[in-house]
Backbone as XML, in Angstrom:
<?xml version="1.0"?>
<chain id="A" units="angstrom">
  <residue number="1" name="UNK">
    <atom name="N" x="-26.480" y="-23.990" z="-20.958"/>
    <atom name="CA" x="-25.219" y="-23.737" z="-21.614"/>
    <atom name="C" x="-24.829" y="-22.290" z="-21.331"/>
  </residue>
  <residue number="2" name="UNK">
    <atom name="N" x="-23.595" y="-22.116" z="-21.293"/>
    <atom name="CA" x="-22.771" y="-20.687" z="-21.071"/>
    <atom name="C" x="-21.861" y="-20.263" z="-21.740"/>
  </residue>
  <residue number="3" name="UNK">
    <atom name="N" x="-22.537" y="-19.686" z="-22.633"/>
    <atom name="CA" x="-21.295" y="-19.168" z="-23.860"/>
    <atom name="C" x="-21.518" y="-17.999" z="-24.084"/>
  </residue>
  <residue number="4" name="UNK">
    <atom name="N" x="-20.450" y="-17.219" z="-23.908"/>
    <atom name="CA" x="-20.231" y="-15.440" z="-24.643"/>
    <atom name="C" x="-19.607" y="-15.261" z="-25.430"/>
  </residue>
  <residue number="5" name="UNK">
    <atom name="N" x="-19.767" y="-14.677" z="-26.657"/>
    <atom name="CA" x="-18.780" y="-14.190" z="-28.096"/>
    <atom name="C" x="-18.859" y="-12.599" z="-28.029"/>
  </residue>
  <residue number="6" name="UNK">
    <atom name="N" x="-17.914" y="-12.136" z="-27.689"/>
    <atom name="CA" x="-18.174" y="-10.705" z="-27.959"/>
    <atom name="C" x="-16.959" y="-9.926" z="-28.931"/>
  </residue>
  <residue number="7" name="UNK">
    <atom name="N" x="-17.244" y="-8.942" z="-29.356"/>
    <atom name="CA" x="-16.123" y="-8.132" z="-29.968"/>
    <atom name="C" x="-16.121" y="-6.857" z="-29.622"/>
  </residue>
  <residue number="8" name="UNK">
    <atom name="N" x="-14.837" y="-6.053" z="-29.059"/>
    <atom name="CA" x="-15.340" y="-4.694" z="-28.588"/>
    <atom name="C" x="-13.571" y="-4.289" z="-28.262"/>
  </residue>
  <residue number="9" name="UNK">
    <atom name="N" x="-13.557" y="-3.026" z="-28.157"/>
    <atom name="CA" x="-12.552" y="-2.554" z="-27.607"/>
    <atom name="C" x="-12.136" y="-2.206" z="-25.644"/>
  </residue>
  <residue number="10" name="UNK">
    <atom name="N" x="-10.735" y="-1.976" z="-25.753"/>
    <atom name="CA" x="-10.473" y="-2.258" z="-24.165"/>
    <atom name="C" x="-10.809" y="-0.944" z="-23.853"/>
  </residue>
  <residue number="11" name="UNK">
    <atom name="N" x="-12.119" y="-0.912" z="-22.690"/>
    <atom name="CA" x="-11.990" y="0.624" z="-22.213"/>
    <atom name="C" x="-11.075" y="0.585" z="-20.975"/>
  </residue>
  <residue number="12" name="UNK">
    <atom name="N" x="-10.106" y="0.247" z="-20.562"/>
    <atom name="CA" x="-9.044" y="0.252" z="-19.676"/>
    <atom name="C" x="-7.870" y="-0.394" z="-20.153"/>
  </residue>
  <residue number="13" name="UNK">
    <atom name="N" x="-7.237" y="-0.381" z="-19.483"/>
    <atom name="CA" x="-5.660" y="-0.906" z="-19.730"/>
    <atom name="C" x="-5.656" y="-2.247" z="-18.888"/>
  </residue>
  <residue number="14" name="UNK">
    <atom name="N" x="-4.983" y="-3.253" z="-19.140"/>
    <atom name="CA" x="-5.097" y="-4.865" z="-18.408"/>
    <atom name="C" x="-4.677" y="-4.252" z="-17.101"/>
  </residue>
  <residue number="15" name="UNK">
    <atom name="N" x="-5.254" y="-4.661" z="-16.048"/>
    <atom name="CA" x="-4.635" y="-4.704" z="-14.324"/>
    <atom name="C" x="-4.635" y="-6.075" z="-14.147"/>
  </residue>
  <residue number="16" name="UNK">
    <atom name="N" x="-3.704" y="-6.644" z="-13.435"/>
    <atom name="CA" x="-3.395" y="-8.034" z="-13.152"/>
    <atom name="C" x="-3.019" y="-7.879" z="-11.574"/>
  </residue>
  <residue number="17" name="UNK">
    <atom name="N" x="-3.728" y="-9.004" z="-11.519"/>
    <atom name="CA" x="-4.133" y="-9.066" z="-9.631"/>
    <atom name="C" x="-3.444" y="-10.849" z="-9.482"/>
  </residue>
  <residue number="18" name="UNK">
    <atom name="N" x="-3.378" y="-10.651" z="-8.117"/>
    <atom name="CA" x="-2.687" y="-11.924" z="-7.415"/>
    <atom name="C" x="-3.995" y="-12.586" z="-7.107"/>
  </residue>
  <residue number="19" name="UNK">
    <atom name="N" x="-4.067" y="-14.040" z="-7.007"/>
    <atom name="CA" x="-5.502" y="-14.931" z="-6.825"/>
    <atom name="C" x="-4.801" y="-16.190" z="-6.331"/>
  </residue>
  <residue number="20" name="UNK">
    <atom name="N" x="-4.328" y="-15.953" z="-4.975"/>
    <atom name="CA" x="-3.823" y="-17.148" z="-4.933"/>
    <atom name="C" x="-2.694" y="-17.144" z="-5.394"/>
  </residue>
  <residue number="21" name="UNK">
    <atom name="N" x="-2.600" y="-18.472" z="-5.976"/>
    <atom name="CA" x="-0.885" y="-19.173" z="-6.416"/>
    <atom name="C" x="-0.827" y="-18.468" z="-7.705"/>
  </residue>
  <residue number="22" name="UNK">
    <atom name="N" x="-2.279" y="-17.848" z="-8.208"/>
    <atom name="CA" x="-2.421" y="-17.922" z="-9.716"/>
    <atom name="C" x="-2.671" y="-16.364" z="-9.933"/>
  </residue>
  <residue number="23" name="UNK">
    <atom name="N" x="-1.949" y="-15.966" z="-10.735"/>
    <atom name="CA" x="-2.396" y="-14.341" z="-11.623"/>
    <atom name="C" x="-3.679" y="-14.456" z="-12.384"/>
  </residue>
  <residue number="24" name="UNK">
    <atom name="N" x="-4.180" y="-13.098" z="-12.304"/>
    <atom name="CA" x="-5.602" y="-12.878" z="-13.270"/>
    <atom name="C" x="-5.518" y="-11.636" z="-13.595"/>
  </residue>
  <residue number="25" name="UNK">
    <atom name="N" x="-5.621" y="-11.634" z="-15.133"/>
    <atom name="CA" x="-5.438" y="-10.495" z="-15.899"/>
    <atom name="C" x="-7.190" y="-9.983" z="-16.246"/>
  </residue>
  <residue number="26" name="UNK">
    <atom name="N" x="-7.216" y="-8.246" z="-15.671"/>
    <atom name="CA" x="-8.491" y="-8.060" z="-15.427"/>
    <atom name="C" x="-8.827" y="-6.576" z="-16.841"/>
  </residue>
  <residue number="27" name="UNK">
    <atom name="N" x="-9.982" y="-6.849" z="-16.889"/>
    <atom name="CA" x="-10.172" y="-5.372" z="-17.855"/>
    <atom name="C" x="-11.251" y="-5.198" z="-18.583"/>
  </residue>
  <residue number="28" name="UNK">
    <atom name="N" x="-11.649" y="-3.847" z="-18.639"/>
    <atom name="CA" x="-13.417" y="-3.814" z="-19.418"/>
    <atom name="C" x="-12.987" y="-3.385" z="-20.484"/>
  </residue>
  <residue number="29" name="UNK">
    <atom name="N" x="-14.250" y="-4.187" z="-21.423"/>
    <atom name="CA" x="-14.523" y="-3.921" z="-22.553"/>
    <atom name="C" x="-15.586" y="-3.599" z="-23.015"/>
  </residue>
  <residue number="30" name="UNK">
    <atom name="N" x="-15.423" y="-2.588" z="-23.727"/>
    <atom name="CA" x="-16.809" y="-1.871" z="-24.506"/>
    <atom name="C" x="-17.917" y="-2.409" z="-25.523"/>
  </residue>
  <residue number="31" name="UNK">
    <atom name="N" x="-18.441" y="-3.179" z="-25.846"/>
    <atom name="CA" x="-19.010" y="-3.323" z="-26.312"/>
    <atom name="C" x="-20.220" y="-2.897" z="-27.518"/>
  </residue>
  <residue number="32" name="UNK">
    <atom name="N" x="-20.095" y="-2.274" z="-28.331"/>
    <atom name="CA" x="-21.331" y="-1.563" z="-29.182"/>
    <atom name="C" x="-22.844" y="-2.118" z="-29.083"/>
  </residue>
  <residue number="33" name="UNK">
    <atom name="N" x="-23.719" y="-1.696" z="-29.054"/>
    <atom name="CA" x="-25.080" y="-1.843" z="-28.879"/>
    <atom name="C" x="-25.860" y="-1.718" z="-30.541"/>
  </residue>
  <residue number="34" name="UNK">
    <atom name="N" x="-26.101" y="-2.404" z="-30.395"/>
    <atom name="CA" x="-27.184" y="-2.583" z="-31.669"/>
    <atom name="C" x="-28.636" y="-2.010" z="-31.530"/>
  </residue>
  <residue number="35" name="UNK">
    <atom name="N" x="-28.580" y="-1.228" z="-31.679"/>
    <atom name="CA" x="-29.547" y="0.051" z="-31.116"/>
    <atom name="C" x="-30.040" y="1.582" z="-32.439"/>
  </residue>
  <residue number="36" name="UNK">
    <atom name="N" x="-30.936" y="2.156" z="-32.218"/>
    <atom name="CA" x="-31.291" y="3.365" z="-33.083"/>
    <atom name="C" x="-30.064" y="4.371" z="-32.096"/>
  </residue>
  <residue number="37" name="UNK">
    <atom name="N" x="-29.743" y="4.215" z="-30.740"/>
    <atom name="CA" x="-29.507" y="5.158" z="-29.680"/>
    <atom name="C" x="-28.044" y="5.429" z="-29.678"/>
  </residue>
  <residue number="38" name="UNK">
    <atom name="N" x="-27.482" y="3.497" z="-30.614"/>
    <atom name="CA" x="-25.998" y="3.066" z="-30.264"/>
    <atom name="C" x="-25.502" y="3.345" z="-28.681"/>
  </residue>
  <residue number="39" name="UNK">
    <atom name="N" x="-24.419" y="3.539" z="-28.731"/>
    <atom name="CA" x="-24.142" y="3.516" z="-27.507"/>
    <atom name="C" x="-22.798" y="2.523" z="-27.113"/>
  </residue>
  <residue number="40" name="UNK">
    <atom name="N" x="-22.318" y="2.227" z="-25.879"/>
    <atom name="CA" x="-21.970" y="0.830" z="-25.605"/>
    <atom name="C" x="-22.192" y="-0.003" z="-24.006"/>
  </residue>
  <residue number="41" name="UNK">
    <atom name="N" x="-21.832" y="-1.043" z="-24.060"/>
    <atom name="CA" x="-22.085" y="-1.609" z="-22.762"/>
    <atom name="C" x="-21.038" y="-2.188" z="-22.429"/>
  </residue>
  <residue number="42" name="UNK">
    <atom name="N" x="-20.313" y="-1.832" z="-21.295"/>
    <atom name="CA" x="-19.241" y="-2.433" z="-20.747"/>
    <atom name="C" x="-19.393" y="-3.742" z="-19.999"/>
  </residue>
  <residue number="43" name="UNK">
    <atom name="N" x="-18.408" y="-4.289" z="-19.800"/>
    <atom name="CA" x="-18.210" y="-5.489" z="-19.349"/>
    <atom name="C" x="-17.359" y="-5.695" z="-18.634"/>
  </residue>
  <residue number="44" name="UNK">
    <atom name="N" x="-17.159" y="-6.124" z="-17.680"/>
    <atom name="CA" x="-15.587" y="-6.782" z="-17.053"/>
    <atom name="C" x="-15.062" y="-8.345" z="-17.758"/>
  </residue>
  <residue number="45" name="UNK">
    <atom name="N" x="-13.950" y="-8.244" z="-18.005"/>
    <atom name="CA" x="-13.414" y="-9.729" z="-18.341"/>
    <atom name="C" x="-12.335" y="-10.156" z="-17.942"/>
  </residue>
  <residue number="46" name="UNK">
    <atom name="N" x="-12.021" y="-11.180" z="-17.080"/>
    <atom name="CA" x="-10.893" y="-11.837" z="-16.980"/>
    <atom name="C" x="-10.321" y="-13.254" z="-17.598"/>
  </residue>
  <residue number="47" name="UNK">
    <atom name="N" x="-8.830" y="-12.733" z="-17.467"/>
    <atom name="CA" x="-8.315" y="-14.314" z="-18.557"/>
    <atom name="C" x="-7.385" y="-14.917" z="-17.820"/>
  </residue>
  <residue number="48" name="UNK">
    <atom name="N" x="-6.865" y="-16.156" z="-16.992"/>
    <atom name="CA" x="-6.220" y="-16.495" z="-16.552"/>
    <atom name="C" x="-5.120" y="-16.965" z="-17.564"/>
  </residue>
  <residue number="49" name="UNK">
    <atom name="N" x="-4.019" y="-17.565" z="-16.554"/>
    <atom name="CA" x="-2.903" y="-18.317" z="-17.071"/>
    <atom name="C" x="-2.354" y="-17.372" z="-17.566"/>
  </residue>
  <residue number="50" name="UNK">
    <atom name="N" x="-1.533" y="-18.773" z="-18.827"/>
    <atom name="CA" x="-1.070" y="-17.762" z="-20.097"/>
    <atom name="C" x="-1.906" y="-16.530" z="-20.856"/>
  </residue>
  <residue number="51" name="UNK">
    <atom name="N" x="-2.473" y="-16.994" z="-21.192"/>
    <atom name="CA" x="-4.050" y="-15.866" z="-22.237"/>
    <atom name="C" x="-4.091" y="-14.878" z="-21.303"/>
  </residue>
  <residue number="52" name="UNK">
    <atom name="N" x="-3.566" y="-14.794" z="-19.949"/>
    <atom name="CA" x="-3.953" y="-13.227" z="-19.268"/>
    <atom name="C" x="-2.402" y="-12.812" z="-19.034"/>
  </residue>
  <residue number="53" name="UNK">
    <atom name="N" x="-1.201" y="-13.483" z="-19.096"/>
    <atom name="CA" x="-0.644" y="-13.041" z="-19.439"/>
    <atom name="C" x="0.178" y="-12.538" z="-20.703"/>
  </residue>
  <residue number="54" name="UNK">
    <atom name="N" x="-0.209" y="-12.982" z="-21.757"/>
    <atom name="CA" x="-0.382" y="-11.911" z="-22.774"/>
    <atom name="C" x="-1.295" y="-11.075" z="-23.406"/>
  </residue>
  <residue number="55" name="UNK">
    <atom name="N" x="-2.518" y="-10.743" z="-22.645"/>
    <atom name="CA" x="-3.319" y="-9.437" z="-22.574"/>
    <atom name="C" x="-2.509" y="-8.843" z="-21.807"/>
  </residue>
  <residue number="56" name="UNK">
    <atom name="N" x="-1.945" y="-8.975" z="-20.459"/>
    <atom name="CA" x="-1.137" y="-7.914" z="-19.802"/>
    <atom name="C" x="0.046" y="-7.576" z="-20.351"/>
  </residue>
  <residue number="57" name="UNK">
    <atom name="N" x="0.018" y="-8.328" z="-21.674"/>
    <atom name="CA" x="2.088" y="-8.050" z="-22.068"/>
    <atom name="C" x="1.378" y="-7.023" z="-23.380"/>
  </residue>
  <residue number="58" name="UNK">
    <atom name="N" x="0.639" y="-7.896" z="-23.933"/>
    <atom name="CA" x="0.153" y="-6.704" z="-25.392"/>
    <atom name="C" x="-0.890" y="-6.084" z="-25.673"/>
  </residue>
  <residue number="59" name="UNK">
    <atom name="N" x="-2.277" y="-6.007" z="-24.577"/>
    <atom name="CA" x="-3.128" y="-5.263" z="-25.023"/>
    <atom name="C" x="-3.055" y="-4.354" z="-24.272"/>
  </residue>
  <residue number="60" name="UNK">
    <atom name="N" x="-4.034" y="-2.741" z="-24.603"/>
    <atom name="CA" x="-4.004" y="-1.457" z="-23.793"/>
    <atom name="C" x="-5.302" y="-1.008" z="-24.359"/>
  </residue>
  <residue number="61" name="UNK">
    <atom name="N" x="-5.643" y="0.461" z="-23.285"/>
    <atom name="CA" x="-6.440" y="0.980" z="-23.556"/>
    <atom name="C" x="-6.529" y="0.949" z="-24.880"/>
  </residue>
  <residue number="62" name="UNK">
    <atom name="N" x="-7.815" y="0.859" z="-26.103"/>
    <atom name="CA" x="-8.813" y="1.048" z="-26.785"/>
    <atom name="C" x="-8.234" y="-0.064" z="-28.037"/>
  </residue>
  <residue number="63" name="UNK">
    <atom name="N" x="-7.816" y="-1.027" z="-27.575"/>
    <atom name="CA" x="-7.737" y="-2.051" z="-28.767"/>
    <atom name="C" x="-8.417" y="-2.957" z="-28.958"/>
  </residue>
  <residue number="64" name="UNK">
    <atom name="N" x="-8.644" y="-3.585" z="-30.139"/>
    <atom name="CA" x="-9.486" y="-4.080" z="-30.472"/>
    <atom name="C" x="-10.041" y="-6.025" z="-29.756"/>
  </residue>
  <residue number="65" name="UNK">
    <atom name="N" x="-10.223" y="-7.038" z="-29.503"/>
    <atom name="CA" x="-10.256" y="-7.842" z="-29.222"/>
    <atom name="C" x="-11.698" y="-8.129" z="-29.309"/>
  </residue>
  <residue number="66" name="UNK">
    <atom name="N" x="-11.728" y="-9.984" z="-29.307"/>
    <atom name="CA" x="-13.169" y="-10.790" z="-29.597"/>
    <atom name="C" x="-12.553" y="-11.886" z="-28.523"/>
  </residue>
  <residue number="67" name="UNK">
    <atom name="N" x="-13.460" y="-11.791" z="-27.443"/>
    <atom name="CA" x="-13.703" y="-12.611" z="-26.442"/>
    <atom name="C" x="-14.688" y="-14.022" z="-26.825"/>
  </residue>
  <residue number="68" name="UNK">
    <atom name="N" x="-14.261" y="-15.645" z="-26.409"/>
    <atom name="CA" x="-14.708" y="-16.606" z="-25.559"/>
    <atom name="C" x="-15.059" y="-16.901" z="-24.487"/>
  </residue>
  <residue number="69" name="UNK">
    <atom name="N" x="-15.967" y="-17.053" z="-23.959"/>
    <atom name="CA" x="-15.907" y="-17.311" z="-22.735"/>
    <atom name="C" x="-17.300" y="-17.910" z="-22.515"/>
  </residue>
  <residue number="70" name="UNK">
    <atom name="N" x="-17.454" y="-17.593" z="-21.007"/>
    <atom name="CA" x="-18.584" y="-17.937" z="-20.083"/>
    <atom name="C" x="-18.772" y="-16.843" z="-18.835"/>
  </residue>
  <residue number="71" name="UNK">
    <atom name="N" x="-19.789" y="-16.752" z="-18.708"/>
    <atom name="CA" x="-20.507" y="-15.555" z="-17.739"/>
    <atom name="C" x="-20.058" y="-16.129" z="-15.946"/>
  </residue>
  <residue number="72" name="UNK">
    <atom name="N" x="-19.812" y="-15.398" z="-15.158"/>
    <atom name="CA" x="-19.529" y="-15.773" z="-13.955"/>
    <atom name="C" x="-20.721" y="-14.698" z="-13.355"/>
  </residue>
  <residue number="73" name="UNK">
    <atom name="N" x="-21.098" y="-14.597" z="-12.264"/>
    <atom name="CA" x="-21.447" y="-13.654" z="-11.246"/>
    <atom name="C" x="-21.055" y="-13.541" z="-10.025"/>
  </residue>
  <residue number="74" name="UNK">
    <atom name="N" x="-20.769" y="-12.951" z="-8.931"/>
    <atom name="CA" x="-20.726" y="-12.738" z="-7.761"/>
    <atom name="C" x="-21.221" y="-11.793" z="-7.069"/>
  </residue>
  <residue number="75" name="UNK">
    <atom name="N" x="-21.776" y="-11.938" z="-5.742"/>
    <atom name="CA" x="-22.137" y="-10.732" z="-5.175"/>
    <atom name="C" x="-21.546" y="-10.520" z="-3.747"/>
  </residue>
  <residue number="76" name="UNK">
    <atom name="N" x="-21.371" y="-9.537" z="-3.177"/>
    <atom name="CA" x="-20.740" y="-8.911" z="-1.701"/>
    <atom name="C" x="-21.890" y="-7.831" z="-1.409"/>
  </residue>
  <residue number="77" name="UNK">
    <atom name="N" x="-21.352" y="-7.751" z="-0.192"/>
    <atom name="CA" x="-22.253" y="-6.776" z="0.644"/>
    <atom name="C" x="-21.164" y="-5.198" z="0.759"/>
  </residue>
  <residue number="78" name="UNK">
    <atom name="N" x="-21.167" y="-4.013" z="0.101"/>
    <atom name="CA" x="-20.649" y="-3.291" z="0.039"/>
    <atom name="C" x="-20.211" y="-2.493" z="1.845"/>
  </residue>
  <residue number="79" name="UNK">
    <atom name="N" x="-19.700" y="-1.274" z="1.959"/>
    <atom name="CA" x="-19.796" y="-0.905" z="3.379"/>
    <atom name="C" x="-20.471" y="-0.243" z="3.923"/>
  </residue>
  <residue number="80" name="UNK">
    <atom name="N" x="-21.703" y="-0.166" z="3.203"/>
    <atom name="CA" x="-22.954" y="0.282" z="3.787"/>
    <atom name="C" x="-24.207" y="-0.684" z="3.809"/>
  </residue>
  <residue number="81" name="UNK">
    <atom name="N" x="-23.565" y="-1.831" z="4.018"/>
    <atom name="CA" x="-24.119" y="-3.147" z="4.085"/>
    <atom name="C" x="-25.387" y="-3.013" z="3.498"/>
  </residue>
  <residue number="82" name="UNK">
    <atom name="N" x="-24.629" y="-2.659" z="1.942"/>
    <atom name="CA" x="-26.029" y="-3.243" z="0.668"/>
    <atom name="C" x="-25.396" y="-3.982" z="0.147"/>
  </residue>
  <residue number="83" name="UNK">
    <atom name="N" x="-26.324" y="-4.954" z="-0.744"/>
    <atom name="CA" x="-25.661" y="-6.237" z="-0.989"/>
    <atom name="C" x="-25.999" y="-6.216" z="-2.820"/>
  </residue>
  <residue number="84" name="UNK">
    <atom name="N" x="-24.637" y="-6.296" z="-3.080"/>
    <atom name="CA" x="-23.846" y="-6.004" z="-5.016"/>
    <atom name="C" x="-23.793" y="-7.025" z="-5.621"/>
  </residue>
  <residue number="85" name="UNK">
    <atom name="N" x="-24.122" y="-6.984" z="-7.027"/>
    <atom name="CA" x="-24.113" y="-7.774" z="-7.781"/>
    <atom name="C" x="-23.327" y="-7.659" z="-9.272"/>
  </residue>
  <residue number="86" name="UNK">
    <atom name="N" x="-22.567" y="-8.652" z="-9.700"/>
    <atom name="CA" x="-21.867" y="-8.088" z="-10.496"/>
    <atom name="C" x="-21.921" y="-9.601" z="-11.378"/>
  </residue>
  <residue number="87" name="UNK">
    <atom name="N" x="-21.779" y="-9.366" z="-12.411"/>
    <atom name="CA" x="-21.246" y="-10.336" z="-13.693"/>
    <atom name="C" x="-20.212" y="-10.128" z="-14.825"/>
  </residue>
  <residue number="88" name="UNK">
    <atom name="N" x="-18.872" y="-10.928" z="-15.152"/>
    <atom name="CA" x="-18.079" y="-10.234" z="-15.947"/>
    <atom name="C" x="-17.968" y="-12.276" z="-16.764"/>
  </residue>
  <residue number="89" name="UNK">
    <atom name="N" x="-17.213" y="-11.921" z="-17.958"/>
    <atom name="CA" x="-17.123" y="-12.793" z="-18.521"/>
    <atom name="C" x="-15.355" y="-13.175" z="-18.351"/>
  </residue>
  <residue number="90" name="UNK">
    <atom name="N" x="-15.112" y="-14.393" z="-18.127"/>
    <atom name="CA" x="-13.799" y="-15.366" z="-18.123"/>
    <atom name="C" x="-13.590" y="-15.822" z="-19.527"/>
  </residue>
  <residue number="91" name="UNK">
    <atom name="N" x="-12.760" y="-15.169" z="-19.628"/>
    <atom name="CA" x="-12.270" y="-15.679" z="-21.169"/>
    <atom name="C" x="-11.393" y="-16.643" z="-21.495"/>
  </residue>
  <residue number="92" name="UNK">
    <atom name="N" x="-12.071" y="-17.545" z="-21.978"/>
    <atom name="CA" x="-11.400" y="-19.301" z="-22.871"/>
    <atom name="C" x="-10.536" y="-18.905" z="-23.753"/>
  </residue>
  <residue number="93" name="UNK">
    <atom name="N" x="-11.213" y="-17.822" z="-24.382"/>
    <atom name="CA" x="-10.303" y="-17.364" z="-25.846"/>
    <atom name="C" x="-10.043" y="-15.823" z="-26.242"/>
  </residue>
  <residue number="94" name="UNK">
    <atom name="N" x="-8.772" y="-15.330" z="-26.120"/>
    <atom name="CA" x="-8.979" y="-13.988" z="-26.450"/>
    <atom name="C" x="-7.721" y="-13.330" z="-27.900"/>
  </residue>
  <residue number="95" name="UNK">
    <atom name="N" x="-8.624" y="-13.563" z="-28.973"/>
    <atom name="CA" x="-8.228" y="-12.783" z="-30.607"/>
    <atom name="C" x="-7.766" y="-11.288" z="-30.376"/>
  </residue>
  <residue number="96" name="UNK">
    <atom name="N" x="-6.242" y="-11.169" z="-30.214"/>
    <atom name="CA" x="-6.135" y="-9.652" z="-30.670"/>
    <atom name="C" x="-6.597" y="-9.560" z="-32.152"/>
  </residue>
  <residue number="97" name="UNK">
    <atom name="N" x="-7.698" y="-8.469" z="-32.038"/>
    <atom name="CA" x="-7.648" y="-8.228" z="-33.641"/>
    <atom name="C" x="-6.850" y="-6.815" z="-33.895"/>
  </residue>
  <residue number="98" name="UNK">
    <atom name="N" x="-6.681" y="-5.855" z="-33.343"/>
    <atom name="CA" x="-5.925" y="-4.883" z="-33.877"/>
    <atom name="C" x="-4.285" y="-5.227" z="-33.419"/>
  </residue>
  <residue number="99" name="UNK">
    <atom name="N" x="-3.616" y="-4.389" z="-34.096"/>
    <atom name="CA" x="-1.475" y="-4.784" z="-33.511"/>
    <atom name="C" x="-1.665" y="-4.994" z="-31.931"/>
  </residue>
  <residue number="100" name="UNK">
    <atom name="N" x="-0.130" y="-5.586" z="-32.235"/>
    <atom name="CA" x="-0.116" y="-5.230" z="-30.625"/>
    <atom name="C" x="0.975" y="-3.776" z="-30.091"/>
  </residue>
  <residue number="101" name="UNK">
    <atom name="N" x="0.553" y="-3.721" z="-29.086"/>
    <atom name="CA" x="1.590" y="-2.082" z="-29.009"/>
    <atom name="C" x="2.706" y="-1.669" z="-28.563"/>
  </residue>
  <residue number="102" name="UNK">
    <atom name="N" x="2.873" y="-0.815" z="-29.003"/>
    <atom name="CA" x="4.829" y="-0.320" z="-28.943"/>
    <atom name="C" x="5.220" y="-0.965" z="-27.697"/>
  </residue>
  <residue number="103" name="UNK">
    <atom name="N" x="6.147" y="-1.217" z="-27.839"/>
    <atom name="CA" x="7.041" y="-2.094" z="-26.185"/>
    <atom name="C" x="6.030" y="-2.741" z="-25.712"/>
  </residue>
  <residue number="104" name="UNK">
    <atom name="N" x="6.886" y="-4.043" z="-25.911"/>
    <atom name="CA" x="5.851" y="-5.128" z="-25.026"/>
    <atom name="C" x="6.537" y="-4.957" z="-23.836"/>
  </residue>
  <residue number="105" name="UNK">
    <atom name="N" x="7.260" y="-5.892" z="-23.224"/>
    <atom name="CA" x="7.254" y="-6.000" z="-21.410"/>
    <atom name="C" x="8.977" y="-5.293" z="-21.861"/>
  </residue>
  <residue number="106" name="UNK">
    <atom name="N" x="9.585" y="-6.107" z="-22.445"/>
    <atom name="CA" x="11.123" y="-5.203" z="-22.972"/>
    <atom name="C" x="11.064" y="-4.334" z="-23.539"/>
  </residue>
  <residue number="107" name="UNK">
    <atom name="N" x="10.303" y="-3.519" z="-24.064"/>
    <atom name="CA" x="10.388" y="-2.738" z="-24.839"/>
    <atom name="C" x="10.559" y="-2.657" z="-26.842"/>
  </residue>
  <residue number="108" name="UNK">
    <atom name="N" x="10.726" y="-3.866" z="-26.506"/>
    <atom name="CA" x="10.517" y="-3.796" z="-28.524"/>
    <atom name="C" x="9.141" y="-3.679" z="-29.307"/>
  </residue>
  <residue number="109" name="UNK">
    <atom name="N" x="9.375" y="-3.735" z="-30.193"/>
    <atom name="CA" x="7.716" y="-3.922" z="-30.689"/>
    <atom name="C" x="7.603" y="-5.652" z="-31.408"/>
  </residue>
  <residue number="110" name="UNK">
    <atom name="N" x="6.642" y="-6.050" z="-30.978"/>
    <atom name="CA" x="6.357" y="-7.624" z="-31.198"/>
    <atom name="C" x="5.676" y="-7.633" z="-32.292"/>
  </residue>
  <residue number="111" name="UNK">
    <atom name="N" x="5.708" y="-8.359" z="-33.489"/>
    <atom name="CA" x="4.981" y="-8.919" z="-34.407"/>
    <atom name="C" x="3.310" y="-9.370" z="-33.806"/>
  </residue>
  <residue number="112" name="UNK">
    <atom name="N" x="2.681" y="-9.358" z="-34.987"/>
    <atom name="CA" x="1.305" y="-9.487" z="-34.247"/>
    <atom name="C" x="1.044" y="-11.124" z="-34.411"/>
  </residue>
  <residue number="113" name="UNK">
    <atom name="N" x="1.617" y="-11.720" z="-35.107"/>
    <atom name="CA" x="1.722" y="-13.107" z="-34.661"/>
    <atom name="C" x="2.366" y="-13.575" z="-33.522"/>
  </residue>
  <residue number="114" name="UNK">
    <atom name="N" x="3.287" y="-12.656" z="-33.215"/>
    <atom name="CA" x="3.976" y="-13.736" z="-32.074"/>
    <atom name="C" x="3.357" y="-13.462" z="-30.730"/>
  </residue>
  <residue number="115" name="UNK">
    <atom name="N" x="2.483" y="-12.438" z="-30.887"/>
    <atom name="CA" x="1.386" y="-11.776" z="-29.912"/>
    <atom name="C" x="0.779" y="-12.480" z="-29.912"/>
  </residue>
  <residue number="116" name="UNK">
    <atom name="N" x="0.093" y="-13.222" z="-31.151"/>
    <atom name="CA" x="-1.573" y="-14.217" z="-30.215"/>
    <atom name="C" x="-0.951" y="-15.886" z="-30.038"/>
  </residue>
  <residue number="117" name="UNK">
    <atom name="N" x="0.576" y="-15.977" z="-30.285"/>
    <atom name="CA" x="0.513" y="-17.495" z="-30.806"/>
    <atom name="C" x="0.845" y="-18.162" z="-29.151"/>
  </residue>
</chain>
């Protein structure tokens, strides 16, 4: 089974990339560590469809959100032909929990319901 629940803030701002026919809304999130040391651990996450396009319309750097998903990995051979490994989580489900922020794509400010609905 492949399931991730996380809660953490955006340490970047959404970048949305072309994939094909299809957009993918991309962006790390911080994660807190349960630790004496604390700390956090970043993550990459992407959300297709709709759900990544409204992370790219209302979330930004350092807001709050709780990810669904499932773990992906991939690896490439960088250009010093070493070979990278990476894992980010695809998100099924993504909860703004803090507002959403000043000017959405027009510029108004959106209710925080009409943000996750």
């Amino acid at each position: 089974m492949n399931n991730v629940s996380v809660i953490g803030n955006l340490a970047t701002d959404v970048e949305v990339r072309e994939a094909g026919e299809k957009q993918v809304s991309k962006f790390l999130l911080a994660v807190d560590r349960y630790s004496r040391d604390g700390g956090a651990d970043f993550v990459g996450v992407s959300a297709w469809d709709r759900q990544g396009e409204l992370c790219a319309q209302y979330l930004a750097k350092g807001r709050r959100v709780a990810i669904e998903g499932y773990l992906r990995s991939h690896s490439w051979e960088d250009e010093g032909g070493k070979r990278r490994r990476d894992v980010e989580i695809v998100a099924r489900k993504v909860d703004f929990l803090s507002g959403p922020r000043e000017g959405g794509s027009n510029g108004e400010v959106v209710p925080f319901e009409a943000a996750v609905a």
